[in-house]
C-alpha positions as CSV (number, residue, x, y, z in Angstrom):
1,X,0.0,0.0,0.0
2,X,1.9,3.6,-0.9
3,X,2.4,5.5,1.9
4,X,0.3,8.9,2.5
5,X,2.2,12.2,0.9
6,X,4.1,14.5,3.5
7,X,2.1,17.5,4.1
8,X,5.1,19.5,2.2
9,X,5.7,17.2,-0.9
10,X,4.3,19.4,-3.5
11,X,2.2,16.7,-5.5
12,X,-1.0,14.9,-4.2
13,X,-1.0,11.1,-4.9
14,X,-4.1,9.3,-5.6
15,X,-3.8,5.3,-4.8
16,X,-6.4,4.9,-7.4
17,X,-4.3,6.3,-10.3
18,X,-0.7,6.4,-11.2
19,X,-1.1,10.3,-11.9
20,X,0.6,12.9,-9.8
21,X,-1.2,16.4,-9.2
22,X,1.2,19.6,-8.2
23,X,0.6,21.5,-5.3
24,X,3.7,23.7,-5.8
25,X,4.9,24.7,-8.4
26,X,8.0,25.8,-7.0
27,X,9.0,23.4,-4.5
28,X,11.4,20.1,-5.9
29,X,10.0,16.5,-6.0
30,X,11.1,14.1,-3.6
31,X,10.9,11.1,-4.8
32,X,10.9,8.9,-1.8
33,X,7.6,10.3,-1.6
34,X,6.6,9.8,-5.1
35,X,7.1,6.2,-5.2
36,X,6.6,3.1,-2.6
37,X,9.9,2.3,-3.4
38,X,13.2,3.9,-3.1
39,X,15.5,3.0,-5.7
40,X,16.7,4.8,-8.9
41,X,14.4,7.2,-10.2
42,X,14.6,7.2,-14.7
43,X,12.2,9.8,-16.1
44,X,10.7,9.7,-19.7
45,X,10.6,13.4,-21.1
46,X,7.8,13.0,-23.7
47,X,6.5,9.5,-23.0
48,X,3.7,9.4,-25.7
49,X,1.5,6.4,-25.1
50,X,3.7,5.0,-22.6
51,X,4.6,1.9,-24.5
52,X,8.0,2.1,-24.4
53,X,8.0,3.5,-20.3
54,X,5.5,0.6,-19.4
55,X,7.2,-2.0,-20.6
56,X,10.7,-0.4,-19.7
57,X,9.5,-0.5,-16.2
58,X,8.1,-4.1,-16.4
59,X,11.6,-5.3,-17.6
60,X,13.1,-3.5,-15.1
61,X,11.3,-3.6,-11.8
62,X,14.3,-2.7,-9.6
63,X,13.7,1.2,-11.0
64,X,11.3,3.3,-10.7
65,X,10.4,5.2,-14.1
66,X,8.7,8.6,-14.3
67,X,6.8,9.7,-17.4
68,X,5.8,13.5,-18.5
69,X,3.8,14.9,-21.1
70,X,2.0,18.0,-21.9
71,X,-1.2,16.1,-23.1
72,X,-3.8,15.2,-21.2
73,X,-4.8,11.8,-23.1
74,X,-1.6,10.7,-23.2
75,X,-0.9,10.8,-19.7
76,X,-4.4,8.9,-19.2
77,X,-3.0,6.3,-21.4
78,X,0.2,6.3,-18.7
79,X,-2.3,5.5,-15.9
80,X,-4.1,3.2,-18.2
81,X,-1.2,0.6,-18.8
82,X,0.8,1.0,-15.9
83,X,-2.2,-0.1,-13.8
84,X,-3.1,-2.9,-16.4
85,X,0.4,-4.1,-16.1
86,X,-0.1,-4.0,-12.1
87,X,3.2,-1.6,-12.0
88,X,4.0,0.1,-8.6
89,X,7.1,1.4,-10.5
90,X,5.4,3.8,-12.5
91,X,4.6,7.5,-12.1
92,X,3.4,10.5,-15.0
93,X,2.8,14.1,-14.1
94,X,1.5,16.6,-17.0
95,X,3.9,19.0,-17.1
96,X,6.0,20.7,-19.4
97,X,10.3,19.2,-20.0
98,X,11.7,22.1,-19.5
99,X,9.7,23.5,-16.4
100,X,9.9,19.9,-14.9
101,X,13.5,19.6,-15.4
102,X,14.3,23.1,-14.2
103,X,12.3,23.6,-11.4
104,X,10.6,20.3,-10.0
105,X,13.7,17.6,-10.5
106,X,16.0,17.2,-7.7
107,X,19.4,18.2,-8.2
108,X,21.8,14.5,-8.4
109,X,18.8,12.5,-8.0
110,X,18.2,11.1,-11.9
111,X,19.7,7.8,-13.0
112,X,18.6,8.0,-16.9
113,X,16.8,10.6,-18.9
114,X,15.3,9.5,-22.0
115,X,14.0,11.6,-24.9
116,X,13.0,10.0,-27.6
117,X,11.6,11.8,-31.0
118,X,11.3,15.5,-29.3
119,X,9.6,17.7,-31.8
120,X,12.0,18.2,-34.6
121,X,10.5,21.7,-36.0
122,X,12.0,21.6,-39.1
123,X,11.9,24.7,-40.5
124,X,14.8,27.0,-40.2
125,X,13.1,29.6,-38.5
126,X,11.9,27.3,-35.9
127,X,15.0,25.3,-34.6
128,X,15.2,27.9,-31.8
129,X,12.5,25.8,-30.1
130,X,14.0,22.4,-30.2
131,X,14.1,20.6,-26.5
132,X,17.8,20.1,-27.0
133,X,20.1,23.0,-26.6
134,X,23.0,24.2,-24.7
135,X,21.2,25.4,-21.9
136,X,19.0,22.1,-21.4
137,X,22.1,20.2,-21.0
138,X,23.2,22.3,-18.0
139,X,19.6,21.3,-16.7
140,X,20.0,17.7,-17.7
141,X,24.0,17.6,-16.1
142,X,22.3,19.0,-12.9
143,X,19.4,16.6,-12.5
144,X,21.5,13.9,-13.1
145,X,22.9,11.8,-10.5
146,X,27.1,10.5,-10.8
147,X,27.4,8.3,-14.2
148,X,23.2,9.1,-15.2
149,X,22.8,8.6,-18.5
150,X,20.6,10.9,-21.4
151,X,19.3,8.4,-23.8
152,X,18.2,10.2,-27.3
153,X,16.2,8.8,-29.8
154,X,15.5,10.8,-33.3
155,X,14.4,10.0,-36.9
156,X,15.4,13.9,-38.0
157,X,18.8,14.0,-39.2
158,X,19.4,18.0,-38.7
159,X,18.0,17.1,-35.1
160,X,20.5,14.2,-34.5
161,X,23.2,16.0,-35.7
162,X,21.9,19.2,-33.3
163,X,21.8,16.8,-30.3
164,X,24.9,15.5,-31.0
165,X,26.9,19.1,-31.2
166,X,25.3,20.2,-28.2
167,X,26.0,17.0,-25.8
168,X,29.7,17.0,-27.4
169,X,29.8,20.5,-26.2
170,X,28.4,20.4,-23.1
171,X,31.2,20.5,-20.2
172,X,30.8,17.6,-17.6
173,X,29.1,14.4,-21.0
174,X,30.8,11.6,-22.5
175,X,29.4,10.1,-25.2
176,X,28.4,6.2,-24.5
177,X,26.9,3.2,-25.8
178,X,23.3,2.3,-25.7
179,X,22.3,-1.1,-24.2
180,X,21.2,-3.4,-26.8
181,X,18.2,-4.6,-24.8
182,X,17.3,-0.7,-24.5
183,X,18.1,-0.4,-28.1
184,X,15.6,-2.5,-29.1
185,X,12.8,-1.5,-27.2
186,X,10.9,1.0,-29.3
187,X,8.7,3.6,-28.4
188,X,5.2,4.5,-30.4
189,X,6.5,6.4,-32.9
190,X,9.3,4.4,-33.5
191,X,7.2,1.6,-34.8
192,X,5.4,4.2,-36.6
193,X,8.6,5.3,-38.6
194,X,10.0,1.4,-38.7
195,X,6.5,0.8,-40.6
196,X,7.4,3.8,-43.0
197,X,11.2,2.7,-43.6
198,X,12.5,5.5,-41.7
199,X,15.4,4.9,-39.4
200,X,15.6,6.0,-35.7
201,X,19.1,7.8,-34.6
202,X,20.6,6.9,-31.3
203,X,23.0,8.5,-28.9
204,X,24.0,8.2,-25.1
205,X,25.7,10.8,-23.3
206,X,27.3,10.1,-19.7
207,X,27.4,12.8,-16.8
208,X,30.8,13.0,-15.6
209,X,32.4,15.7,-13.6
210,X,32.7,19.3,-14.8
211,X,36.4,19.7,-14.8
């Protein structure tokens, strides 16, 4: 049975759903009170239909896994299969990745980020708004705990190439394989593409220390 939230946590848990509800918007997470158990926290940024996080979190039941999205149905569909699959591992909040990341994660506390097929805005004028810039790294390096991982998944070759510059740049990454068994997991729109012929891009990038 979870546990009741601390009167401070700023989210309100519901035993009947897997969905988490703000009550501060300013005030970090704490996972300990976000799920039953305590063990490495891995958050989804993006999670679509939750496939990929669902069954992620059923193969790996010694993490926890933490989905976000920006869409309401989507994060119904979260609630939907993690409870189906009988998951206590399994937590979404709708939220945006940026806010979330800058304001809600706690700092050291991430063992894996994964962001898989971000919006690719494709037009010149509009690369400004991709998820994956410079300054999101910092966020990324921050959140992340010693030797946490950023798992990327894109189909956009512009965007790959992007993501790659700007973790190759960023003080404090190394550049690092991605587990076959993770590999081959794919999410929604990956079987999407796959079904079109379209090939995903992959790259891992390793916190280390900021010299």
């Amino acid at each position: 049975m979870l546990l009741p939230a601390h009167p401070s946590a700023p989210v309100q848990r519901d035993e009947t759903s897997l969905l988490l509800r703000l009550t501060s918007a300013v005030e970090r997470l704490d996972w300990t009170q976000v799920f039953p158990q305590s063990q490495p926290v891995e958050i989804e940024l993006g999670c679509g239909d939750a496939s990929f996080l669902v069954e992620w979190a059923r193969r790996n039941p010694a993490r926890n896994f933490f989905g976000i999205e920006r869409l309401a149905g989507r994060m119904i569909k979260l609630d939907r299969k993690g409870r189906r699959a009988g998951l206590g591992n399994v937590r979404g909040l709708r939220v945006e990745g940026v806010y979330f990341t800058e304001y809600l994660v706690p700092a050291a506390s991430v063992a894996a980020f994964h962001i898989y097929f971000p919006d690719p805005w494709p037009k010149v004028r509009h690369a400004a708004n991709r998820l994956v810039q410079p300054r999101f790294a910092e966020l990324l390096h921050r959140a992340l705990a010693a030797d946490g991982v950023v798992y990327l998944r894109t189909d956009h070759a512009d965007y790959f190439a992007q993501m790659q510059t700007v973790f190759r740049g960023a003080p404090g990454f190394a550049e690092t394989e991605t587990p076959a068994a993770l590999a081959e997991l794919p999410t929604d729109f990956e079987r999407e593409f796959a079904a079109r012929g379209i090939a995903a891009n992959r790259a891992a990038f390793r916190k280390t220390a900021v010299e």
